[in-house]
Every structure is written in structure tokens, then in C-alpha cells.
C-alpha positions as CSV (number, residue, x, y, z in Angstrom):
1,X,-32.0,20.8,-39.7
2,X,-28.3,19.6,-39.9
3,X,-27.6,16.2,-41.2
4,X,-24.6,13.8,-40.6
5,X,-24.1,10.4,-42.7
6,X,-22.2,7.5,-40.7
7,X,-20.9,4.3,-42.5
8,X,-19.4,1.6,-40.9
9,X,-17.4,-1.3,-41.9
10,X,-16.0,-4.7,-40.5
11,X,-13.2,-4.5,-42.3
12,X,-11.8,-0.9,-40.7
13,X,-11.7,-0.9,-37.0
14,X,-9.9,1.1,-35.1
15,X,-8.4,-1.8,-32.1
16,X,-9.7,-4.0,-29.3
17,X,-11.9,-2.2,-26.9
18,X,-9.8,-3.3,-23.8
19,X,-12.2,-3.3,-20.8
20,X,-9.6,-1.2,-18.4
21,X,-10.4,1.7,-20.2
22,X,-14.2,2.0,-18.2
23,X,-11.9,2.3,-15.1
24,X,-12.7,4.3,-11.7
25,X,-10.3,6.1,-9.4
26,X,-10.4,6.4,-5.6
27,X,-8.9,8.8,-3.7
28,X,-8.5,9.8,-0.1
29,X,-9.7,13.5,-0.5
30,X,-12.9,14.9,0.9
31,X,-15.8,12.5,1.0
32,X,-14.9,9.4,-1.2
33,X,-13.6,7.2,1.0
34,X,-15.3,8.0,4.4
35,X,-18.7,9.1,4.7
36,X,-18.8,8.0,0.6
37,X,-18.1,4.5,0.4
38,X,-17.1,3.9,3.7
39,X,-19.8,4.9,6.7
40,X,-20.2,2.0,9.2
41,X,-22.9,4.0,11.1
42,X,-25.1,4.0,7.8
43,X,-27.8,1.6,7.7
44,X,-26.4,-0.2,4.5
45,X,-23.2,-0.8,5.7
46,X,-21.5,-4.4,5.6
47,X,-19.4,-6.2,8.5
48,X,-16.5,-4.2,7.0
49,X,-18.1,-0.8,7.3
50,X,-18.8,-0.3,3.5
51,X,-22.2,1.1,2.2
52,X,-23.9,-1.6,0.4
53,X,-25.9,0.6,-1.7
54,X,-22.7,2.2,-2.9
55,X,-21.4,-1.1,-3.9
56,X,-24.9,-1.9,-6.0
57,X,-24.1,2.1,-7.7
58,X,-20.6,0.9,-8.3
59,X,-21.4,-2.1,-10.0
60,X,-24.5,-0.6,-12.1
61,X,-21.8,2.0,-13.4
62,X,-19.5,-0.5,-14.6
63,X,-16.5,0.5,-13.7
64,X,-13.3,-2.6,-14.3
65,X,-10.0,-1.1,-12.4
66,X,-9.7,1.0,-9.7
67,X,-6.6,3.8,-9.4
68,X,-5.8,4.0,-5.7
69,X,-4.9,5.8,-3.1
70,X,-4.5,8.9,-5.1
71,X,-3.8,11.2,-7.0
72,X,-2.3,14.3,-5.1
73,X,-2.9,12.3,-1.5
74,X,0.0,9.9,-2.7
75,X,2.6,11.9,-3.1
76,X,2.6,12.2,0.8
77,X,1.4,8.9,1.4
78,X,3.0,6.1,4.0
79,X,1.3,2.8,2.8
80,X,2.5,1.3,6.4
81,X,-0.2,3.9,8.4
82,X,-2.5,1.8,6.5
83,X,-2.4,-2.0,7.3
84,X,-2.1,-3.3,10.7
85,X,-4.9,-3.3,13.6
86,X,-7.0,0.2,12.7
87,X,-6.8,1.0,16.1
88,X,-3.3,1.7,16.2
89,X,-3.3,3.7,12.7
90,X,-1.9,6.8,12.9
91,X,-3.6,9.7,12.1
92,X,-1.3,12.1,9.6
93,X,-1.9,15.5,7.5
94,X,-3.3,15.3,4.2
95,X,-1.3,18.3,2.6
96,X,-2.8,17.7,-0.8
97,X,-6.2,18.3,0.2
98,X,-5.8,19.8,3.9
99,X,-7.5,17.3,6.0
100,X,-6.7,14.4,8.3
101,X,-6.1,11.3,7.2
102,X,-7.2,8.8,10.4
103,X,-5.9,5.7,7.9
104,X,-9.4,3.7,8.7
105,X,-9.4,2.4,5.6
106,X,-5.6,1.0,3.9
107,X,-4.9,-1.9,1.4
108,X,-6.9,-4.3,3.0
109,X,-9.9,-2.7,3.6
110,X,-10.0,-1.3,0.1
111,X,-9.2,-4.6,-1.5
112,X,-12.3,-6.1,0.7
113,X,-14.0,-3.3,-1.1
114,X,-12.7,-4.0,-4.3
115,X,-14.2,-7.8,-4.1
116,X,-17.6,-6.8,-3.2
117,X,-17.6,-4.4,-6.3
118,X,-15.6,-7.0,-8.8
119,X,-13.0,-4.7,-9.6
120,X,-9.1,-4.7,-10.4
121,X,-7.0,-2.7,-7.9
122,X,-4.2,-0.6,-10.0
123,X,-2.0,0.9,-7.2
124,X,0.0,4.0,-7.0
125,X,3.4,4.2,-5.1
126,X,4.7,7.1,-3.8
127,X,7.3,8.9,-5.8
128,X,6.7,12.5,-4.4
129,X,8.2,12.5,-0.4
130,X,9.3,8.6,-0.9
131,X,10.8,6.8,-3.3
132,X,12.4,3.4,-4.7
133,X,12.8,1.2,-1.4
134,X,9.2,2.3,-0.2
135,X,8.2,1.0,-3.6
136,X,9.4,-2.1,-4.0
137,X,9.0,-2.8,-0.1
138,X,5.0,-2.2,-1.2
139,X,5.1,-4.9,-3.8
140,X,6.6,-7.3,-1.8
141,X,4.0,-7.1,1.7
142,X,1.4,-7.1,-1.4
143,X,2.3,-10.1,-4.1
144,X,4.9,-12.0,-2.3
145,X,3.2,-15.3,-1.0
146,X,5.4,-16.2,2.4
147,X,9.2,-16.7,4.3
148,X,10.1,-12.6,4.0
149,X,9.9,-9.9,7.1
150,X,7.2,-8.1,4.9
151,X,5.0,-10.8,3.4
152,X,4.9,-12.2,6.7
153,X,3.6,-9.0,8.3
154,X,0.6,-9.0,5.7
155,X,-0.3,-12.6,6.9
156,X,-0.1,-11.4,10.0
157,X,-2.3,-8.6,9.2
158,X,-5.1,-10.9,8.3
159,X,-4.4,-11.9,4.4
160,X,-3.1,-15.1,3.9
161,X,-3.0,-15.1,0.4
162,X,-1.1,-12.4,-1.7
163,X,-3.1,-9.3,-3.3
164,X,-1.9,-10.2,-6.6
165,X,-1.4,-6.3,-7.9
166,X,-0.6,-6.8,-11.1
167,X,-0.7,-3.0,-12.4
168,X,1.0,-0.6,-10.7
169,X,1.7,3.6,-11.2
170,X,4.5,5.4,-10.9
171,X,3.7,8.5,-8.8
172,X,1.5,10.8,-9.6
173,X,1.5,14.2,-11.8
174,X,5.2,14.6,-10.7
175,X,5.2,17.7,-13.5
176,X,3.0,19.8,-11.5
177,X,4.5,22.5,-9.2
178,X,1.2,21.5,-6.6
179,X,2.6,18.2,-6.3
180,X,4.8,17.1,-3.0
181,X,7.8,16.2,-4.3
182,X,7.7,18.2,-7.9
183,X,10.4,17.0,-9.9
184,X,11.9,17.8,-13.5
185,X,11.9,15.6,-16.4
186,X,15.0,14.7,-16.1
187,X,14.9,14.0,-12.7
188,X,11.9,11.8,-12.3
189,X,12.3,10.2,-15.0
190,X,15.8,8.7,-13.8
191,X,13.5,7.7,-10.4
192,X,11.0,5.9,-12.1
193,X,13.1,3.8,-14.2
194,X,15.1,2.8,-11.1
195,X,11.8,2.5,-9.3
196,X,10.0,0.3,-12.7
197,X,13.4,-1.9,-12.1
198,X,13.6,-2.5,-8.5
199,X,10.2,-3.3,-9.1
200,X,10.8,-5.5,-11.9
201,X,13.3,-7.6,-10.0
202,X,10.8,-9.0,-7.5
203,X,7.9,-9.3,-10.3
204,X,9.3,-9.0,-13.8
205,X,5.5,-9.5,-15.6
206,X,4.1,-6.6,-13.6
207,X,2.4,-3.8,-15.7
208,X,3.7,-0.3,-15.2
209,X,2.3,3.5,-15.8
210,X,4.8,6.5,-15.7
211,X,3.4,10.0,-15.2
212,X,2.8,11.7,-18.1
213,X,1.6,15.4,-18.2
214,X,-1.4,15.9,-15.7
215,X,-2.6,18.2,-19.0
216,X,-2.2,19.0,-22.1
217,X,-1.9,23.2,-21.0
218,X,1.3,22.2,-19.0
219,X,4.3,24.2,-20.7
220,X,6.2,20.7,-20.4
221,X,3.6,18.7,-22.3
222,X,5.2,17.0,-24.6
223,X,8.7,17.1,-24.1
224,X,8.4,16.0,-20.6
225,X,6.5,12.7,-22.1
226,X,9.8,12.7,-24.4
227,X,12.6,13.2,-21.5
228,X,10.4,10.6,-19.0
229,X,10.2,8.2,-21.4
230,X,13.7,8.5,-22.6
231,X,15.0,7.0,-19.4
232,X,12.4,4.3,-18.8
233,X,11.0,3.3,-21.9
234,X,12.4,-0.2,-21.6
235,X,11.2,-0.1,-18.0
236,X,7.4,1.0,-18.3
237,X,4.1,-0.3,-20.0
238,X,2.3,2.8,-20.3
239,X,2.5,6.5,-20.0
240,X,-0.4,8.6,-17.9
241,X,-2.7,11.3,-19.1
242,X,-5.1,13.7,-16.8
243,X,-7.3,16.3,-18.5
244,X,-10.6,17.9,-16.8
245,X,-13.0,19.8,-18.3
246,X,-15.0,22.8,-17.2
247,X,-17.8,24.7,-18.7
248,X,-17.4,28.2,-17.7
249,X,-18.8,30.9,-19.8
250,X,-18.1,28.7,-23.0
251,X,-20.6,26.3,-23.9
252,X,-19.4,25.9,-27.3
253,X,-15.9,25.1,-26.2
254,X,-17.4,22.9,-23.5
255,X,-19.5,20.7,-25.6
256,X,-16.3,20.4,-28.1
257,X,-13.8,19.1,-25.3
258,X,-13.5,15.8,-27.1
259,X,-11.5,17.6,-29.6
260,X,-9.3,18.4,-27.0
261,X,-8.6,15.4,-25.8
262,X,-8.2,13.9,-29.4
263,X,-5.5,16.0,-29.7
264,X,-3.8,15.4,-26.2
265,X,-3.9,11.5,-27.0
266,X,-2.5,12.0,-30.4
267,X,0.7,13.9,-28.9
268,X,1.3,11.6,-26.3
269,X,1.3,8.7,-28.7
270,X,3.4,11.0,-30.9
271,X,6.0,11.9,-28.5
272,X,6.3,8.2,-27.2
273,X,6.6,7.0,-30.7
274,X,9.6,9.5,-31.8
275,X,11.0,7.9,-28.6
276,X,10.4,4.3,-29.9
277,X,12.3,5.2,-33.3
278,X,14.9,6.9,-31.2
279,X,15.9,3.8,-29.3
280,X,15.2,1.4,-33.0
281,X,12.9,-0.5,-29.9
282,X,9.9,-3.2,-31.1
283,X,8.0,-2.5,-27.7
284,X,5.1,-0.2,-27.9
285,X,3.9,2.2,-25.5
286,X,0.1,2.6,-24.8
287,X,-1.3,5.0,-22.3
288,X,-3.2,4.8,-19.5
289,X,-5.6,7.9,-19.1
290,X,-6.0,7.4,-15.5
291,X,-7.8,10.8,-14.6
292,X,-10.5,12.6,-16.9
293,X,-13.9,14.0,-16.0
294,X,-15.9,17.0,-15.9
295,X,-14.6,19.8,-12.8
296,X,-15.2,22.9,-11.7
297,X,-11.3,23.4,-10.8
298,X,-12.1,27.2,-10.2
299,X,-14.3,26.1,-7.5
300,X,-11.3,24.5,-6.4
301,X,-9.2,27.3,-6.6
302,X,-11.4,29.8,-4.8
303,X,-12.2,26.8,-1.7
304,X,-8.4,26.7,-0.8
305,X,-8.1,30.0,-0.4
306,X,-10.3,29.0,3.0
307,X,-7.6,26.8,4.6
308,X,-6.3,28.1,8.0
309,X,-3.6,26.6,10.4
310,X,-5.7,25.3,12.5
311,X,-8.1,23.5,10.8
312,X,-7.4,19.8,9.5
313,X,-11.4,18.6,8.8
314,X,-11.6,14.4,8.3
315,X,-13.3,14.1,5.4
316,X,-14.7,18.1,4.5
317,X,-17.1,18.3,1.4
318,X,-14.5,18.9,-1.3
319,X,-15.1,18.8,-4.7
320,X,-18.4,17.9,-4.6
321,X,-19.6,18.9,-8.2
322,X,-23.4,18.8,-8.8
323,X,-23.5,17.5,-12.5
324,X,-25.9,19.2,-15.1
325,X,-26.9,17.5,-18.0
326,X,-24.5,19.5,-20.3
327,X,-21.7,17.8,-18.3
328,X,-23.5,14.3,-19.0
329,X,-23.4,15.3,-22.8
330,X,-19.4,16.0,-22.3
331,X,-18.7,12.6,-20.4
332,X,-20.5,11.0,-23.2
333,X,-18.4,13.0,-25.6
334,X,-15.2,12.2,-23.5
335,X,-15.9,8.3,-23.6
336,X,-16.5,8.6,-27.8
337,X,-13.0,9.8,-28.0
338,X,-11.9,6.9,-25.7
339,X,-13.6,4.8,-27.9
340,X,-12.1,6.8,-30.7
341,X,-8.3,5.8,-29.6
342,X,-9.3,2.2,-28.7
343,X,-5.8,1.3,-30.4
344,X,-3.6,3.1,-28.1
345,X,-5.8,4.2,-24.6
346,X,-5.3,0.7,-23.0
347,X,-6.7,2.4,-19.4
348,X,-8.4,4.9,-18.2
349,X,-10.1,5.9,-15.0
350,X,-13.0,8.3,-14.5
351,X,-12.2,10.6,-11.9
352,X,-13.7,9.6,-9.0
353,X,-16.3,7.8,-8.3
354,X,-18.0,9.0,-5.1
355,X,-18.8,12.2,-4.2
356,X,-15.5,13.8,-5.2
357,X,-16.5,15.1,-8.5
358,X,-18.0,11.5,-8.9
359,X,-20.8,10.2,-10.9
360,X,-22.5,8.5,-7.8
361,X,-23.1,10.5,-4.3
362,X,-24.1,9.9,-0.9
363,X,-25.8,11.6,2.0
364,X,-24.1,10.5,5.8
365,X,-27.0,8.0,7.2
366,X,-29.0,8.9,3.8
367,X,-29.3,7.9,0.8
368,X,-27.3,7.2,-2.7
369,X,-27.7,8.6,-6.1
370,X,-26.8,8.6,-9.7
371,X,-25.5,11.8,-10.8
372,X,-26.3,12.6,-14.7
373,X,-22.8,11.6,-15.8
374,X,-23.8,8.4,-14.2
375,X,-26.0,7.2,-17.4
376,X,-23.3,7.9,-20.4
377,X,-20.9,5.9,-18.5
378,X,-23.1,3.0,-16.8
379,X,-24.5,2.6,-20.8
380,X,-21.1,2.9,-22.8
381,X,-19.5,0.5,-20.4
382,X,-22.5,-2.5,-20.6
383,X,-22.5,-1.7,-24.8
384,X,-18.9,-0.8,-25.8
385,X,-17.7,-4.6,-26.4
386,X,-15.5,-5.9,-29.3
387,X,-13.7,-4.0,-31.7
388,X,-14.0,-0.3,-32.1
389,X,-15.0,1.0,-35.8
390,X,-13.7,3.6,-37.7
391,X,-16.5,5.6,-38.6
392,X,-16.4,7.3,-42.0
393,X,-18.5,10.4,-41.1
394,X,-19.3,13.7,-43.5
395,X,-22.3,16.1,-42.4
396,X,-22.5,20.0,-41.4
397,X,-20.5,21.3,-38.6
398,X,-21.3,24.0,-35.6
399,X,-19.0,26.7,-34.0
400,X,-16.8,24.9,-31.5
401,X,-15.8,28.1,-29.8
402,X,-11.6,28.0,-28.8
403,X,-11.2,24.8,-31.7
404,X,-13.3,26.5,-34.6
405,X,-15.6,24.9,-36.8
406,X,-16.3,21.4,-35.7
407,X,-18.4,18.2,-36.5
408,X,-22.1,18.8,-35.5
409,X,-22.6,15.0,-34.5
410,X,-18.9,13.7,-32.7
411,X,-19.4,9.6,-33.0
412,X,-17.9,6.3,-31.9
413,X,-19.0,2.9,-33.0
414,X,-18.1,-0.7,-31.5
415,X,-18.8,-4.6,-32.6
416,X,-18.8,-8.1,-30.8
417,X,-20.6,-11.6,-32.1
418,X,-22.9,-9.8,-34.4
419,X,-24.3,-7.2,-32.3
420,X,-23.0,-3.0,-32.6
421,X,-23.3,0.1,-30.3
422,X,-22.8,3.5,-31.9
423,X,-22.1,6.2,-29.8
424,X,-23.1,9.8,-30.3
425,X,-23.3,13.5,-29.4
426,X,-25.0,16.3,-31.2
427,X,-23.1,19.6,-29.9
428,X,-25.6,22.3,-31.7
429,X,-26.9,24.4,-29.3
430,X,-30.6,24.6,-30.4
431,X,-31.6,22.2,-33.5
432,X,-31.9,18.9,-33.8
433,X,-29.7,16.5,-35.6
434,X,-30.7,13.7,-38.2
435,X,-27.9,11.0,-38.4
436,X,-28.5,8.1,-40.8
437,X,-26.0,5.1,-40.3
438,X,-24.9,2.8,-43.1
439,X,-24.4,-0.9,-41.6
440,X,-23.8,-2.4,-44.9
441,X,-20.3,-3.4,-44.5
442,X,-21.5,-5.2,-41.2
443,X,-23.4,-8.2,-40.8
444,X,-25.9,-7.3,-38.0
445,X,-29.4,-8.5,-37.8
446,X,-31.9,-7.1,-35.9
447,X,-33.7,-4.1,-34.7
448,X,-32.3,-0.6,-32.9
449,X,-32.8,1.0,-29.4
450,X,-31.8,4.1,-29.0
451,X,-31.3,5.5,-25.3
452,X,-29.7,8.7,-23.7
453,X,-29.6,12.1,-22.0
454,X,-31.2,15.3,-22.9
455,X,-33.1,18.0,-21.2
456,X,-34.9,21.1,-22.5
457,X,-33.1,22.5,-19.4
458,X,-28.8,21.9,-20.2
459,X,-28.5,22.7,-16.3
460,X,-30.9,20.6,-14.3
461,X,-29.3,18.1,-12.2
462,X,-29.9,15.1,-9.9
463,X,-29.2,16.2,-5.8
464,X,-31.0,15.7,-2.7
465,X,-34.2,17.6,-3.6
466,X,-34.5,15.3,-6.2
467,X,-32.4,12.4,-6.6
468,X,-34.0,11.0,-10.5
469,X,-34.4,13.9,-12.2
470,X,-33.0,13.3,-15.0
471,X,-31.9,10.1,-16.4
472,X,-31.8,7.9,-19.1
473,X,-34.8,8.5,-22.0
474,X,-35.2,6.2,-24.9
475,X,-35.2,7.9,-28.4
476,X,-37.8,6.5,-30.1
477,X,-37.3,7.9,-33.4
478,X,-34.6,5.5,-34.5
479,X,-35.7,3.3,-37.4
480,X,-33.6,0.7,-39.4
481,X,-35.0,-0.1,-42.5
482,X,-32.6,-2.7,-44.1
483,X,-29.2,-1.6,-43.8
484,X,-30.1,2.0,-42.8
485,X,-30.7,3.2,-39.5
486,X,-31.7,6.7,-39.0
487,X,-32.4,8.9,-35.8
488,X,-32.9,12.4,-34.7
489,X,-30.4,13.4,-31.9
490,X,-32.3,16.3,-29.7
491,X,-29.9,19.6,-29.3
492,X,-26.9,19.2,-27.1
493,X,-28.0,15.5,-26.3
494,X,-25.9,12.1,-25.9
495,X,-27.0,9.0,-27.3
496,X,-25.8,5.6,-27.5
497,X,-27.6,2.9,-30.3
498,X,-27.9,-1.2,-29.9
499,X,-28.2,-2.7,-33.1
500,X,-28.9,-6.2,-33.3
């Protein structure tokens, strides 16, 4: 049986684990917003048309801010289509996702939804078709109280008091070709520093993301974070980072993609540093890894090829991933790296949250359920407090298929008031793992519960044939006994610990 030994230790922690990073994302593509969280016909809904059993889901799974409208959908997007009486909204083409758009729900609606949930709206601007006056026009009908054209118009519109945005993104994966309004480098990069200080001039303590590569397999990566950040440095907050995960035919690989995104973190932070000792600046720039999850983009890939001319669907079934309980392992292993980075990932949001490749989904006029990648994220988010520990680990590795040899048990431990979480993932394939845990260097009382996901089938799933198949299962062989805590982690399982 392989064997891993964990210390941990007050006195080496890794950073603060800043709550934005158990963020969501919302998009308008496929499902999410209509027929997802947004069905007044369903039996749930509220007096604003939301589904009320959506909003319970959203606020089990934890999530803290909210990316919106998109993703690709922004890069086309007219924020104006989306405030003022809905039955004078226009409806528009969705070229991202080939659909129409019918602008039902906008800022206001989605901020009533955003207050039913208890969530932070971060909003994206439109840098792909539009640009720096659309922007800045955006921030001032949303945060300016009264006595201009545009804050007026929002009063008008039915909110007296400003929205209060106070993080804001910069476009959208303007380095990839698929996105309206592809630029260079060079060229957006000159556009979202004007954007970040038009911006700044009406709200100088806002909090700003620029696009960094939507993945690390980009041929830019890298040196487009370099050239972006090189013209708006002074300008920004934090710098973006996408990355999606699929399984394939490579389960190995799969279950190792938290290597990967070590490594995409680490060059980010890299590239923005070198840009830091370029300009001799004291200002640090932290990212924001505002799109990551588990997708089946070749599903993606083969569905467009569908698209005709005359067919623009409101809300089609896009993206609408059925999770197994290898992909809940991988979220699990995602969220440990996360964890891992506590010091620079300031944000990041799941992507999404309904339906669209989302950890919850619906049924129009049925019901609601918890995918599997649900659990690793509901837990993590309700444990993960604190400080985040380094976590001195030695044991046996597995085969990690494209990234070679790699730690059998991958592992991410936090702290807060005496109480600690420890976060793990066995990737072997068929044994079990034992893990003993040294908590000598903290001073935590108290006993351990041990909960998380496994199956003796990687692929079963939650849909609507059966909606609780697999969920959360508590581990009951993990004893502490003094400062020792041990546990045996089932094959290609995720677990997360309370201790105290």
C-alpha cells in the first residue's frame, strides 16, 4: 500500500485564504441564466422570476463573487439592451454561443439575484466590439449615486441606490482568435490601460482584472502576460487565468491536472514579477483565476459544427456536462492547488454554476440537483478558513501520464482560531493510500472527521434518473491519537479532514 507522511506547522504558511477565491461565474450561454436560474413558470420561482431552489443550491455550494455577463457572450455585449422596462429589451445575436439573447435578465435583475444568494457581483466590460467610453459609461449608471444623464437613468430604472461594483474585468480572453474583437498584446494592452484609467478617474479605489492567457497551451502564454502587463501594470490589480480540464483517454494525466495548473500559476506570477523588477515598482500583482473547471471542450467542438443560418435557439442545451466522480476527484484536486497558491490567487471563479458545465443543474418546471463536483466545492469552501499551510509532504509517487512521476497523495492544508482542514486526493488508480499527518507544530485540540467522494465506479454520476447518487461519504478510518492523525484515502478518491 503506498504511504504519504504530512507535517504541518504554524509557523510556515503559505498566505491568507482570501474568500474570493470560492468564486462562481455566470454567463449568458445555453441554459444558465434562463431555464437555469431564471424560469418564472417553475413552481419555485420568486416575484422576480428566479428559482428558489436554485438559490438554496447556490448558497449550499458556497460560492462569494460572481463573474458576469461572460466570458465569450461579452465580447459582443451592449450592457444598455439590459436595463430599462424588459419589455422593450431588444432581442440581439449571441455570436459567441449562436443563440438569441432576449436581454430578460440585465444588471438589475442579476444583482436582485445576487442578494438573494449573498454574493459579490465582479463585472466584465466589453473590450472585444466596444471599448473605453462604453466602459466607463457602465461604471457611472452602476456606482454613481445622482445629478448625471446616466446615474439618473438607473434611478429611473428602479434602483435608487448605486450597485456599488467594486471589482471590475477587463474584457475577456482577448488572446484567443474565437474571441470578437481578438486583439494582439500590444494592442489590448494599450486598451485596457486607457480603459483601467478612464475608469479610474470616476472611481480611483476600484479593483481591476486584465486578461491574461485563457490557457496555459496558448503560443502567447507568457509573453502576452509580459506585453499586457507592461502597459497597465500601474493601472490593474490583477491579471486573469482560464484553464479547463478534460479526461479523454488519459486518466493518469487527468487525475494529475493540479500539476498543471501549479505550473500555469507559477508563470503567470513569474512573468508579472519580471514586469514588477522591470518598472523598479513596490505594487504587486495577484491574479484572479476567474475560469477553471472540469469540460468536455471536444464536445464543444464537435456541437458547433451543428450551427446553421437559420437557427438562433434562446437558451439551447450547451455545455451541459454530466460530471462523474473522477471529475469530482479533479475539482477537488483543482481547489488543493488554489489552496496551494493562497499567496498570489486572490480570485477565482468556478466555471459556471448552473447547468453550463456547472456543479448544480435544473430540469424546466422540475427539479434541481447537485452534480458530483458539487461536494469538493460546497466542503472546501465551508472548511478552507484562515491561513493556508505549507505542507512538508514525502511518500511514494504514481505515473502521472503527460507530467511523469508524481505525488501519489496531492494535499492542501488550512487554519483559523484553533481549528484545521486538510485537503487531499489520492490519484492511484487501484490501491489505497495511508496518509499520516503530524499536527505537532499546531496547537489544535480535538477529534477528526473525515468526509469525501469516491466510488468503486470513477464514472457514475448524479442526472435525472437519479439525482443522489453519489455524494458525500464520511471516512471513517481517520484516527488521531495525540498529535498524529492517520487515514486511508480509497483509490482515486477526494477527501477533505476537520480537525478540532
Amino acid at each position: 500500500m503506498p504511504r504519504t507522511h504530512l507535517v504541518l506547522d504554524a509557523a510556515f504558511t503559505v498566505g491568507p485564504v482570501r474568500r474570493r477565491i470560492f468564486g462562481g461565474f455566470v454567463e449568458h450561454l445555453g441554459r444558465h441564466v434562463y431555464d437555469g436560474i431564471h424560469e418564472p413558470a417553475h413552481e419555485s420561482a420568486d416575484e422576480h422570476g428566479f428559482r428558489k431552489d436554485v438559490i438554496e443550491l447556490v448558497k449550499e455550494l458556497g460560492v462569494t463573487t460572481i463573474r458576469y455577463p461572460g466570458g465569450n457572450f461579452v465580447s459582443g455585449y451592449k450592457w444598455e439592451d439590459g436595463v430599462g422596462p424588459v419589455d422593450q429589451r431588444p432581442r440581439r445575436l449571441d455570436l459567441a454561443w449562436h443563440s438569441t439573447e432576449t436581454n430578460e435578465v440585465g444588471l438589475h435583475e442579476f444583482q436582485q439575484w445576487l442578494d438573494s444568494v449573498g454574493s459579490e457581483m465582479m463585472l466584465a466590460v466589453n473590450l472585444g466590439t466596444r471599448g473605453t467610453d462604453a466602459a466607463i459609461e457602465l461604471l457611472e449608471y452602476a456606482n454613481i449615486r445622482s445629478g448625471t444623464a446616466l446615474a439618473d437613468q438607473r434611478r429611473a430604472n428602479g434602483r435608487e441606490e448605486p450597485f456599488g461594483i467594486t471589482m471590475w474585468c477587463l474584457g475577456n480572453e482577448m488572446d484567443g482568435p474565437w474571441q470578437l474583437g481578438h486583439k494582439n498584446a500590444d494592442d489590448y494592452g494599450k486598451l485596457a490601460a486607457m480603459t483601467a484609467k478612464g475608469m479610474r478617474q470616476i472611481q480611483p479605489d476600484l479593483e481591476l482584472v486584465i486578461c491574461g492567457s485563457s490557457g496555459a497551451s496558448m503560443p502567447t502564454f507568457g509573453e502576452w502576460e509580459r506585453t499586457v502587463l507592461e502597459h497597465a501594470y500601474d493601472d490593474v490589480d490583477y491579471i486573469s487565468a482560464h484553464a479547463y480540464y478534460e479526461e479523454g483517454t488519459d486518466m493518469p494525466t487527468f487525475l494529475a491536472s493540479g500539476v498543471n495548473m501549479d505550473r500555469f500559476i507559477d508563470t503567470v506570477t513569474t512573468a508579472a514579477d519580471h514586469v514588477k523588477a522591470h518598472k523598479k515598482s513596490d505594487k504587486r500583482i495577484d491574479i484572479s483565476f476567474d475560469e477553471w473547471n472540469v469540460w468536455s471542450i471536444s464536445k464543444w467542438n464537435e456541437q458547433q459544427k451543428e450551427f446553421t443560418l437559420d437557427e438562433w435557439p434562446v437558451a439551447p442545451r450547451l455545455l451541459e456536462d454530466v460530471y462523474t466522480v473522477a471529475d469530482a476527484v479533479v475539482v477537488g484536486g483543482l481547489l488543493i492547488s488554489l489552496l496551494r497558491h493562497a499567496d498570489r490567487v486572490a480570485s477565482a471563479s468556478i466555471a459556471q454554476l448552473v447547468n453550463v458545465i456547472g456543479p448544480i443543474m435544473t430540469e424546466p418546471g422540475g427539479e434541481a440537483w447537485r452534480q458530483t463536483t458539487f461536494f469538493p466545492f460546497s466542503l472546501t469552501s465551508r472548511l478552507a478558513h484562515g491561513t493556508s499551510l505549507q505542507v512538508i509532504a514525502s511518500g511514494d509517487t504514481v505515473d502521472g501520464g503527460t507530467y511523469g512521476e508524481v505525488p501519489v497523495v496531492d494535499s492542501a492544508a488550512t487554519i483559523e482560531d484553533g481549528k484545521a482542514a486538510v485537503f487531499l486526493v489520492n490519484r492511484h488508480p487501484s490501491e489505497s493510500t495511508t496518509v499520516t499527518i503530524d499536527l505537532s507544530g499546531l496547537d489544535v485540540t480535538g477529534d477528526v472527521h473525515a468526509e469525501g467522494v469516491w466510488d468503486d465506479d470513477l464514472h457514475a454520476v448524479n442526472d435525472l434518473t437519479n439525482t443522489s447518487r453519489v455524494g458525500l461519504r464520511t471516512n471513517e478510518s481517520a484516527r488521531r491519537e495525540g498529535d498524529t492523525v492517520t487515514i486511508e484515502l480509497p483509490p482515486v478518491s477526494w477527501t477533505a479532514l476537520s480537525i478540532g
